[in-house]
C-alpha positions, 0 to 999 in steps of 0.5 A, spaced: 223 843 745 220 839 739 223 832 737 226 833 729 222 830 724 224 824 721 224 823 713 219 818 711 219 817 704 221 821 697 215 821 693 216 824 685 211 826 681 211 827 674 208 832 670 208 834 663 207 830 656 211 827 651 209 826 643 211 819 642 212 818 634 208 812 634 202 809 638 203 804 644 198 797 644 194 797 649 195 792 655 202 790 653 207 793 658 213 798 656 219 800 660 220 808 660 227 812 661 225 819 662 230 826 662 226 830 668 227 837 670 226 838 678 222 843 679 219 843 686 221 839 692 217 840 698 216 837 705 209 835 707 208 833 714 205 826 715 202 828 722 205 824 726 212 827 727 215 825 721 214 827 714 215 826 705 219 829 700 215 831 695 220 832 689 215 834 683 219 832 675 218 836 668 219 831 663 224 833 658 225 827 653 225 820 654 224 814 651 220 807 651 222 800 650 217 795 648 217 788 650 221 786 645 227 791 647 225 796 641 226 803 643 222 810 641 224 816 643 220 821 645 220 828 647 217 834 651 210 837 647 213 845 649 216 849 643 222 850 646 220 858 646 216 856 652 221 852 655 226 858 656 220 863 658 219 856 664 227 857 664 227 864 666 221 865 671 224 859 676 230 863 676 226 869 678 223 865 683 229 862 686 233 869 685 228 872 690 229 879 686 224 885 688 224 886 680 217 884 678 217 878 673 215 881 667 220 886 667 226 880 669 224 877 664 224 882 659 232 883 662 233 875 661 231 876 654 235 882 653 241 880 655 240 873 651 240 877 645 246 882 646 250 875 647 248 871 641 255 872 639 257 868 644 252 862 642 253 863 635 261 862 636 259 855 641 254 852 634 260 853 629 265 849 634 259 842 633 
């Protein structure tokens, strides 16, 4: 029997760019707050018995501080289609359907445009 593997670190990788309104100076530093959606989380094995949590974040939105304690705000350059088409396939995987990815896809979308009622009604009440 095998000796349970310990937990060596939680390690978080970010993928994905932002549009910022303006530039950011080079050699000064810059407090950022991001939004990130978690996409993955994955174990690699170190070898040794134990192993790293490998937790993968796409950025959403997000800001930057400048020294001076100014705040930009920033955003994710994806349109907002191609955000819910990414929605839409990591349901897909987590669902572990036999249904093949286009044709969920096409149901997902289908389904949302049978209830834009539904959403219509939500945006009047904001």
């Amino acid at each position: 029997m095998s000796e349970p593997k310990t937990l060596n670190e939680n390690i978080l990788k970010i993928a994905g760019e932002a549009s910022l309104p303006k530039t950011l100076e080079l050699d000064k530093d810059y407090e950022i707050i991001l939004a990130l959606s978690v996409v993955s989380v994955a174990q690699r094995s170190r070898q040794d018995g134990s192993f790293d949590n490998v937790i993968r974040g796409k950025i959403l939105s997000g800001s930057v501080l400048n020294e001076g304690g100014e705040s930009m705000k920033f955003r994710d350059r994806n349109s907002n289609s191609k955000k819910l088409r990414n929605l839409i396939y990591k349901d897909w995987l987590e669902s572990r359907t036999q249904i093949d990815t286009d044709v969920y896809y096409d149901i997902a979308m289908n389904k949302l445009l049978a209830n834009w009622h539904l959403v219509k009604e939500f945006l009047k009440n904001k």
